[in-house]
C-alpha positions in Angstrom: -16.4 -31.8 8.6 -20.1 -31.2 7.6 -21.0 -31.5 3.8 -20.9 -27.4 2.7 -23.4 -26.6 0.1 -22.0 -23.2 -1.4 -18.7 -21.6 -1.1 -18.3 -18.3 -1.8 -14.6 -16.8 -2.7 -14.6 -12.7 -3.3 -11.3 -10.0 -2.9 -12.1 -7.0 -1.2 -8.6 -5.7 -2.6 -5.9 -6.7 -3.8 -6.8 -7.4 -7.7 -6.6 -4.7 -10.1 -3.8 -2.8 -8.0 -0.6 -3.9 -5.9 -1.0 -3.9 -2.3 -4.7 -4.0 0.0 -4.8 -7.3 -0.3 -7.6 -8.6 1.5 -9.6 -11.9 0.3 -12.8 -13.4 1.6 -13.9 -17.1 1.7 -17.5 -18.0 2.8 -18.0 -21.9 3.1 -22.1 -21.5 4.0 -22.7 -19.6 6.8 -19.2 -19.3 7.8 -16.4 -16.3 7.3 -12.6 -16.5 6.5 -11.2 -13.4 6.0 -7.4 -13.6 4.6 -4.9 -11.0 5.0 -6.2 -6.9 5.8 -3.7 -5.0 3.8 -2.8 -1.7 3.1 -1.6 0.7 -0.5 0.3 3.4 -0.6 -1.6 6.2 -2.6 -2.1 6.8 -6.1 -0.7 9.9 -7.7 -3.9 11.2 -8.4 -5.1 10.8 -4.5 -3.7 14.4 -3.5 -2.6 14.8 0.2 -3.5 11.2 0.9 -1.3 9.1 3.0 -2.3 5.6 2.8 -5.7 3.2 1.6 -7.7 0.7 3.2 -10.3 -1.4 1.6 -13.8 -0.8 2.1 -15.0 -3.2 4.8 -18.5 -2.9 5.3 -19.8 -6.2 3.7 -17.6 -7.6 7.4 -19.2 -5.2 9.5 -22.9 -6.2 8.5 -21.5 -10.1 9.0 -19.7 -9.7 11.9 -21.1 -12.2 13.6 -20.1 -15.2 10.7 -16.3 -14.1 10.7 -14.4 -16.8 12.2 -11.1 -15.3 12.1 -8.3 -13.2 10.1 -6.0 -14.9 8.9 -3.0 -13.3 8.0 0.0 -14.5 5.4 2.9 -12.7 6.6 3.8 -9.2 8.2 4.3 -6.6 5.0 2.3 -3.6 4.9 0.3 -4.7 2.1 -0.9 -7.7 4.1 -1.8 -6.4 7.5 -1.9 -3.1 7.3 -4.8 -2.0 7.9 -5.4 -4.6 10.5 -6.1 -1.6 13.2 -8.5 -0.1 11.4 -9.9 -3.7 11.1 -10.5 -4.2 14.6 -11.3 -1.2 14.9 -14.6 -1.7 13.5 -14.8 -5.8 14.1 -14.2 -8.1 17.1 -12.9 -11.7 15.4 -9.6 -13.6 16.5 -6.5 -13.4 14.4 -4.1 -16.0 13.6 -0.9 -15.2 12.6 2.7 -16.6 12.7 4.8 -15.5 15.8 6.5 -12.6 13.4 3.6 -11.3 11.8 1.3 -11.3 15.5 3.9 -9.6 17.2 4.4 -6.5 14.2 0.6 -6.7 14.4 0.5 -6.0 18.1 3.4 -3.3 17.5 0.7 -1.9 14.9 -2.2 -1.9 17.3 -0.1 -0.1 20.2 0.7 2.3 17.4 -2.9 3.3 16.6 -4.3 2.9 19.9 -6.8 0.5 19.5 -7.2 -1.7 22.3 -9.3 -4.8 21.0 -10.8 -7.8 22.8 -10.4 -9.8 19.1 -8.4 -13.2 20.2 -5.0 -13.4 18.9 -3.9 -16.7 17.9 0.0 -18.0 16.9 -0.2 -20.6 14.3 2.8 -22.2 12.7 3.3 -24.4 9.2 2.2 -27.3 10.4 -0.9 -25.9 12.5 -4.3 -27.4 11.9 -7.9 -26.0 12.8 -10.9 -26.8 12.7 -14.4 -25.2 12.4 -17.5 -26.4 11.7 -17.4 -26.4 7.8 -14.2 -26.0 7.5 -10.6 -27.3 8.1 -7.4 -24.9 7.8 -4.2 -25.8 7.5 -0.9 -23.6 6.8 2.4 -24.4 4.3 5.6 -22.6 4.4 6.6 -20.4 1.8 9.8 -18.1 1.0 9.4 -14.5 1.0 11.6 -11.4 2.0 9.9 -11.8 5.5 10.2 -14.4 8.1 7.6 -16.6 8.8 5.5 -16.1 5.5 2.9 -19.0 4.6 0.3 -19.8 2.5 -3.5 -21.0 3.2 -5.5 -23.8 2.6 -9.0 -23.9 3.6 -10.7 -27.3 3.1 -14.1 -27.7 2.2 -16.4 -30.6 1.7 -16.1 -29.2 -2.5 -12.2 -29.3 -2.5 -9.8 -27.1 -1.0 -9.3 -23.4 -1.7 -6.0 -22.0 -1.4 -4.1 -18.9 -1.1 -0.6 -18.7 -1.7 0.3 -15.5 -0.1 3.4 -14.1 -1.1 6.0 -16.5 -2.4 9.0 -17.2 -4.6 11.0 -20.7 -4.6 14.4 -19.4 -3.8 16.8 -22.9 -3.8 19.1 -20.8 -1.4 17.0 -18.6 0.8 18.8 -16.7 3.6 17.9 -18.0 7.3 15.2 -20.6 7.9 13.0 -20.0 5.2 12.6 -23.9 3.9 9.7 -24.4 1.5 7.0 -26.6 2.1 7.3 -28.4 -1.1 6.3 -31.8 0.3 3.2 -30.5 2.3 2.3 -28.1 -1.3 2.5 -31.2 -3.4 0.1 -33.0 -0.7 -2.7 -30.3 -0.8 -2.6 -30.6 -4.1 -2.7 -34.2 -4.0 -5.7 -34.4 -2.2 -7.8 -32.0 -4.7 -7.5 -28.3 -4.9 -11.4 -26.7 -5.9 -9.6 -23.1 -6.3 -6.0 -21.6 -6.0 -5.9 -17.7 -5.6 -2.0 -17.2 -6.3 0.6 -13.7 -6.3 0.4 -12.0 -9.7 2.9 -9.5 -8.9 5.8 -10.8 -11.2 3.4 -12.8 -13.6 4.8 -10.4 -17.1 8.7 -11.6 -15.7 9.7 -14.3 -17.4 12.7 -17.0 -15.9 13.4 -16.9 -12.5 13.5 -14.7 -9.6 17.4 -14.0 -8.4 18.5 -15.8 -4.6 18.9 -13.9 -2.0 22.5 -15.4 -2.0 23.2 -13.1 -4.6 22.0 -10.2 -3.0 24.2 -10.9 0.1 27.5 -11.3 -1.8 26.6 -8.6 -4.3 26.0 -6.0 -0.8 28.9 -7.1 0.8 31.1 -6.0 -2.5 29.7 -2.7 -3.0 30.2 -2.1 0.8 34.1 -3.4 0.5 34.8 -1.1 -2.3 33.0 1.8 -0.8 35.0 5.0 -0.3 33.4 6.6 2.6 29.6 6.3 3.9 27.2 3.8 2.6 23.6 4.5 2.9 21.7 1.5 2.3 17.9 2.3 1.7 15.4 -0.7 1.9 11.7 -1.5 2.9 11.3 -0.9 6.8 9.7 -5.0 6.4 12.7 -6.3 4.8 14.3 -8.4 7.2 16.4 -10.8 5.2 17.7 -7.9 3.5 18.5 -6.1 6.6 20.2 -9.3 8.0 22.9 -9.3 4.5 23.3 -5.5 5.4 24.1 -6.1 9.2 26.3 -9.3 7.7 28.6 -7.3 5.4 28.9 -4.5 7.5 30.1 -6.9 10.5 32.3 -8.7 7.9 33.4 -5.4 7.1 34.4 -3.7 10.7 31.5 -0.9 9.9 29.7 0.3 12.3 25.8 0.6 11.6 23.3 3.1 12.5 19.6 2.8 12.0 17.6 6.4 10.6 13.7 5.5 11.2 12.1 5.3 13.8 9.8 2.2 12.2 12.5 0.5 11.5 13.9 0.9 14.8 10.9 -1.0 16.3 10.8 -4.3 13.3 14.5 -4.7 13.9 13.6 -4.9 17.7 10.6 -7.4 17.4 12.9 -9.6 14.9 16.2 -9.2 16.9 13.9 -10.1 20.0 12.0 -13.2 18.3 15.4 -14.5 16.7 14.3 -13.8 13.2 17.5 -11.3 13.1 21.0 -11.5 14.3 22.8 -8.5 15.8 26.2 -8.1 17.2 24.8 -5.1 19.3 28.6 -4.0 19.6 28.6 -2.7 15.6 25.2 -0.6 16.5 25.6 3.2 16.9 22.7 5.9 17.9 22.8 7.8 14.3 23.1 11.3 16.3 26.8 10.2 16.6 27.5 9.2 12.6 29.7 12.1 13.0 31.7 11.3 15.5 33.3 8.0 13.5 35.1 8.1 9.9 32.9 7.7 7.3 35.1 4.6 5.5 33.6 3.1 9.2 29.9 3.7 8.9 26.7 2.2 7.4 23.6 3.9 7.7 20.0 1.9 7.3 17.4 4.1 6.3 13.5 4.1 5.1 10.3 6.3 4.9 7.8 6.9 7.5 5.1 4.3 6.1 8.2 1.8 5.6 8.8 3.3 2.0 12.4 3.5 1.1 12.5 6.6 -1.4 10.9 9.3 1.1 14.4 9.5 3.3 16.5 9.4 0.4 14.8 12.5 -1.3 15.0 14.4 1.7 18.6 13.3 2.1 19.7 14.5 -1.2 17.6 17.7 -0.7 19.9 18.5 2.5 16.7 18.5 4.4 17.0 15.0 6.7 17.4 15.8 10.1 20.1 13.0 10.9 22.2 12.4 7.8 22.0 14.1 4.4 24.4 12.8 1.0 27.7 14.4 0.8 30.7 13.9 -1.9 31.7 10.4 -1.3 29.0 8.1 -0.2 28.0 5.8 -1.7 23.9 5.0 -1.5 22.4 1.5 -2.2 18.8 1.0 -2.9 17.7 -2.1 -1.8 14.3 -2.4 -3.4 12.2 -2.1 -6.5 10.1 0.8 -7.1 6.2 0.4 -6.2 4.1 0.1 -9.7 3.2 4.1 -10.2 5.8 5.4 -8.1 9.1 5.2 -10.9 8.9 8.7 -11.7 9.5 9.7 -8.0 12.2 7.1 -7.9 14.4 8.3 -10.9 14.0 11.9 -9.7 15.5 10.7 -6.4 18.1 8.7 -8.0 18.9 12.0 -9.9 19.0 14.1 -7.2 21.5 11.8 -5.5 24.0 11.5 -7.9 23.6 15.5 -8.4 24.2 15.5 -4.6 27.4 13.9 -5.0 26.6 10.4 -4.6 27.5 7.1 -6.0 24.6 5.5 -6.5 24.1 1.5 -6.8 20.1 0.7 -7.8 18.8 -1.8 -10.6 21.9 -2.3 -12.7 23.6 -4.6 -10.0 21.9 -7.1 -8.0 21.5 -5.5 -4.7 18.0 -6.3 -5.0 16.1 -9.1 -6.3 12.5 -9.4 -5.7 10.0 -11.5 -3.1 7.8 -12.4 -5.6 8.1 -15.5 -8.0 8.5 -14.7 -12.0 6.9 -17.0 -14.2 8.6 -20.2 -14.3 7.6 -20.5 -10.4 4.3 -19.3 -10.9 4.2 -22.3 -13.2 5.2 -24.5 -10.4 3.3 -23.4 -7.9 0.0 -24.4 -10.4 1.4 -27.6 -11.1 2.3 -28.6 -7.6 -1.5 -27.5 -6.5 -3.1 -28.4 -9.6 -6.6 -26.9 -9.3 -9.8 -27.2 -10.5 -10.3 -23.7 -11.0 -8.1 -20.6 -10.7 -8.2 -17.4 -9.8 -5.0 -14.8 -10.0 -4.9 -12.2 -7.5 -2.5 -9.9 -6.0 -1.5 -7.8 -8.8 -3.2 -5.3 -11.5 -5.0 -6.2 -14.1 -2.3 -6.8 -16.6 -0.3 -9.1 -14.0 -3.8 -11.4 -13.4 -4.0 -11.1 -17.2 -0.5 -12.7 -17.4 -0.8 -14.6 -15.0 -3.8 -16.3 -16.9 -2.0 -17.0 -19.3 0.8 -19.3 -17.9 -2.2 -20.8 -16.0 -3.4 -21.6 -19.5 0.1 -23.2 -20.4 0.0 -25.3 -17.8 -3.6 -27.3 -19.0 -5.8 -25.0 -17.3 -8.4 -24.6 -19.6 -9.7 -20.8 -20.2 -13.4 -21.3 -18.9 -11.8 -22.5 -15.6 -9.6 -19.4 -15.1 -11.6 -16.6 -13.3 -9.8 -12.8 -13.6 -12.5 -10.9 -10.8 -12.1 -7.3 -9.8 -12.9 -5.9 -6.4 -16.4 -7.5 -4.6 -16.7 -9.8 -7.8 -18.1 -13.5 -6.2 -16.9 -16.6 -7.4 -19.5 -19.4 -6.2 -18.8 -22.9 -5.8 -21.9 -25.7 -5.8 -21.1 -29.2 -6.3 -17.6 -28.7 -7.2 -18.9 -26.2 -10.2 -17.9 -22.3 -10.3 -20.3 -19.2 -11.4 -20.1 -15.6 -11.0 -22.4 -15.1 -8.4 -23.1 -11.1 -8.0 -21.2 -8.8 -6.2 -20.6 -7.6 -2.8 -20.0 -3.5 -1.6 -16.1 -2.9 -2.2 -13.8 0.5 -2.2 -11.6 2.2 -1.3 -10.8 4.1 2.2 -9.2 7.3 2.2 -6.7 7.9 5.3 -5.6 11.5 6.0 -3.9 12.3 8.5 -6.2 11.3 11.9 -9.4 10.9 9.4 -10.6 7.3 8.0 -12.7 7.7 5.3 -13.6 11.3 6.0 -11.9 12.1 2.2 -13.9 11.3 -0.2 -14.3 11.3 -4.3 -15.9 14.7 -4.0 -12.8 16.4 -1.7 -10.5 14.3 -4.0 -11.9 16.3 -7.2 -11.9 19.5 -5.0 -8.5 19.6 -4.5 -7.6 18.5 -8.0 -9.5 21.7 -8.6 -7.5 23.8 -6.6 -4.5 22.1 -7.7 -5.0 22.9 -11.3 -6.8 26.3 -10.9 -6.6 27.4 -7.8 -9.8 29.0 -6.2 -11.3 32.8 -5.8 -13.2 34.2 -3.1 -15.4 36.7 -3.3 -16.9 38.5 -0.1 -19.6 41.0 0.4 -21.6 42.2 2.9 -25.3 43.2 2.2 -27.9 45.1 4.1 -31.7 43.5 3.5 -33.6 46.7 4.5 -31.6 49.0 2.8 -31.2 47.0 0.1 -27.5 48.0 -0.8 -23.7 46.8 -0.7 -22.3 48.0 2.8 -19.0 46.2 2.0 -17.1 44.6 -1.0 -17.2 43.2 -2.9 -14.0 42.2 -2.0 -11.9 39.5 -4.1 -9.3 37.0 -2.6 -7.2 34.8 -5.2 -5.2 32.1 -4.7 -3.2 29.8 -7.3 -5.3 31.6 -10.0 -3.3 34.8 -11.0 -0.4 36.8 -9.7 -2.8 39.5 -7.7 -0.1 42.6 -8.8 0.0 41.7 -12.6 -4.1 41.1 -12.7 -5.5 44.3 -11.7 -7.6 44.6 -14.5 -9.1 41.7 -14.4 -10.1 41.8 -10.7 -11.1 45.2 -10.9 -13.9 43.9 -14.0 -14.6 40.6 -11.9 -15.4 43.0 -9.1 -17.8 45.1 -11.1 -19.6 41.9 -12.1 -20.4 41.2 -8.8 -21.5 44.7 -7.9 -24.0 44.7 -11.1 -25.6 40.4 -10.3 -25.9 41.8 -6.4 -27.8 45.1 -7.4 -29.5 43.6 -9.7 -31.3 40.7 -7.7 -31.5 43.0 -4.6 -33.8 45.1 -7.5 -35.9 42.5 -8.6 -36.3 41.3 -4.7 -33.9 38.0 -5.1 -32.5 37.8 -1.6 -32.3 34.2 -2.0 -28.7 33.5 -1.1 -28.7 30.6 -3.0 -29.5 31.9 -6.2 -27.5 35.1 -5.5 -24.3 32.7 -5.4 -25.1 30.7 -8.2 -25.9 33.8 -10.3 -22.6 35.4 -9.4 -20.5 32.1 -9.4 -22.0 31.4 -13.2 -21.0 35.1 -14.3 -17.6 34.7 -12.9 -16.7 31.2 -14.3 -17.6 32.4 -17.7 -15.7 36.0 -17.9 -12.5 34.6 -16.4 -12.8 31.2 -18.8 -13.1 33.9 -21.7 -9.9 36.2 -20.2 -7.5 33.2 -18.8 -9.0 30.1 -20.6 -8.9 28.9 -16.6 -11.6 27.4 -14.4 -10.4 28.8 -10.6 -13.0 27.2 -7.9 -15.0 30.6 -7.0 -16.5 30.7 -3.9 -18.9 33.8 -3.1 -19.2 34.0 0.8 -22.4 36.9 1.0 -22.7 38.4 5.1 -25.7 40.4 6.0 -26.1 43.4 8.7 
């Protein structure tokens, strides 16, 4: 390995919010791009479905990337991997899992790549030029999660990934403690760990708590049990599967994307399914409900979405009825609670029993603080850097860093394209590289900005008002209109008034430029756009978006 002279460590997402994660590592002239994830929208990004980070700082570089590597296969870590290689041609390595719900994505978008995909497992080494990788198991609510070290000629950085130190996992999810203890051992320059639980004190719950805890409420169930739970959430799909087996219930699956992980899984070994218990859910009906479990989850793997629809009669396969019981087998997303307790509501007003935070039918993937703690004393670094969470959870995340003897100057909180530079073993802020966010609607990427965003907040909040007329240059008079269309601004029937004034406005600005010889359509629209704003501010107190559409004969 040669002797690297600057290292370079940056997030293109994944700090500051939950979910996007995507981290960057340059050793010299050299590339390693870590996990290409994906976030679910903010409330405030209206009619958006999903975001993707900004990735034009790898597009420029192209031709350093060496690879993506990618921690495990949740949404928030890969993605956005199509749209990735989409735009760049670099081999991915990924556990067996993770490449096969990558191809799955790939096939699902379309996008037929050249890029090199590469299996890697725990104990997989590689080498590049500056560079030596190695990979460490870690437990998560996924199969076949692990963490990254990249070794440089300065120390080794590494990235956790997602992890928790569950003593009784379900399956084969063993820790790496040994092979953690070692990296750190042999020097650790920087450690980018998960923030996500970093406020939680204690420890997270096992998973063999979960299984038991399932397994009870589906015993005691009266009829139905709709069991809601991220699409990616194989080891708790596996306890579902478990107790309804233990149970004589017969399972059917609602989602189409869960459909295709529980293939993949059930096909790679990850998941265990007596296909004798599995029924197509266009037959629920056909069975008692004392005998049925249902699995259910959104369209972008989100659990809620279903369950509103369900309780809103509005599902095409199952909606709640008087006797079922519904589990929800996850933790809200950070900004999403609101939507969550109105479902919850809306169940239980639906006639459900619903079982949700109170009981542990749920305990998170992410480690709370005491095994955050561990983590930074089985890697020990140099330096530290906590990602994977906002703001307040790096904050927090700090701090126990702080508890355990890091000192504070050593302890780096970055947001998005913020460079961390490594010379000689020392750290510096080194400048910033392009970052943000990328808008998908529907078939567009990226096509959405800021200025569409605030549009439709506009319309949202106002609604808009169009006004049309129709002009003749020569004659110099109206032919048509002006003719007004509103819409989310007033109730048309109760506004008369006020339309019919707006209207003479419009009549008065157009007679009055076509007068003075302003046939400058510009003008002529900001003239009777600045009139309008102002008379309907003073009548309504309400700022519609007007737009003044002028035709001429």
């Amino acid at each position: 390995m040669k002797q690297a002279e600057k290292v370079r460590v940056f997030a293109l997402g994944g700090v500051g919010e939950v979910g996007k994660n995507m981290y960057v590592v340059e050793v010299d002239e050299q590339i390693f791009v870590i996990d290409a994830g994906l976030m679910f929208p903010e409330d405030e990004m209206l009619g958006i479905d999903i975001v993707i980070p900004d990735i034009s700082y790898l597009v420029e570089n192209e031709a350093r990337i060496q690879g993506i590597f990618l921690t495990h296969g949740h949404e928030d870590h890969i993605g956005a991997i199509a749209y990735v290689l989409r735009k760049i041609t670099a081999p991915v390595y990924a556990t067996k899992l993770t490449l096969a719900l990558v191809e799955e994505k790939l096939k699902e978008h379309g996008v037929t790549t050249k890029a090199e995909r590469v299996e890697v497992r725990s104990d997989t080494q590689l080498s590049f030029k500056k560079a030596k990788i190695s990979f460490f198991q870690t437990n998560h609510s996924i199969p076949d999660s692990i963490g990254i070290s990249i070794e440089t000629s300065q120390g080794a950085i590494v990235y956790t990934g997602d992890f928790k130190f569950d003593q009784t996992p379900v399956g084969m999810a063993r820790v790496d403690f040994g092979k953690m203890a070692q990296i750190g051992e042999k020097g650790v320059l920087c450690l980018l760990s998960d923030s996500t639980n970093a406020e939680k004190p204690g420890y997270t719950g096992s998973e063999a708590v979960v299984g038991q805890e399932i397994s009870d409420v589906i015993y005691n169930a009266p009829g139905r049990v709709i069991v809601a739970c991220f699409a990616s959430n194989i080891t708790r799909i596996q306890q579902v599967l478990n107790a309804a087996k233990d149970h004589k219930r017969k399972v059917a699956i609602v989602s189409r994307n869960m459909h295709k992980i529980i293939d993949i899984a059930a096909r790679l070994g990850y998941l265990h399914i007596d296909e004798k218990m599995m029924v197509p859910v266009y037959e629920v009906d056909r069975y008692p409900d004392r005998d049925l479990v249902i699995l259910t989850t959104g369209n972008q793997g989100e659990p809620m979405a279903a369950l509103a629809r369900m309780a809103k009669q509005t599902h095409k396969y199952v909606n709640i009825k008087e006797g079922d019981t519904v589990i929800v087998a996850s933790s809200p997303m950070p900004g999403h609670e609101l939507f969550v307790s109105k479902t919850i509501d809306a169940l239980y007003r639906a006639g459900a029993n619903v079982v949700y935070g109170q009981r542990k039918v749920h305990v998170s993937g992410h480690g709370y603080q005491e095994e955050l703690k561990l983590m930074l004393n089985l890697m020990r670094p140099k330096y530290f850097i906590p990602v994977h969470g906002e703001y307040r959870m790096q904050k927090a995340h700090a701090k126990l860093a702080q508890a355990v003897g890091i000192s504070e100057d050593r302890i780096f909180l970055i947001d998005k394209g913020d460079v961390i530079e490594f010379r000689g073993g020392h750290a510096r802020h080194g400048g910033k590289v392009p970052y943000g966010n990328i808008l998908i609607d529907g078939l567009g990427i990226g096509d959405v900005g800021n200025i569409v965003l605030r549009d439709r907040r506009l319309l949202s909040q106002d609604g808009i008002m169009i006004v049309v007329v129709t002009l003749s240059k020569e004659e110099k008079r109206i032919i048509a209109g002006p003719e007004i269309i509103s819409r989310g601004f007033v109730y048309v029937r109760e506004s008369e008034i006020l339309l019919e004034e707006s209207v003479k406005i419009v009549k008065d600005i157009v007679t009055k430029c076509m007068q003075d010889y302003v046939i400058e359509w510009s003008s002529l629209k900001t003239n009777i756009r600045d009139a309008l704003n102002q008379y309907l501010f003073e009548k309504t107190k309400r700022k519609p978006m007007i737009l003044p559409i002028i035709m001429e004969i």
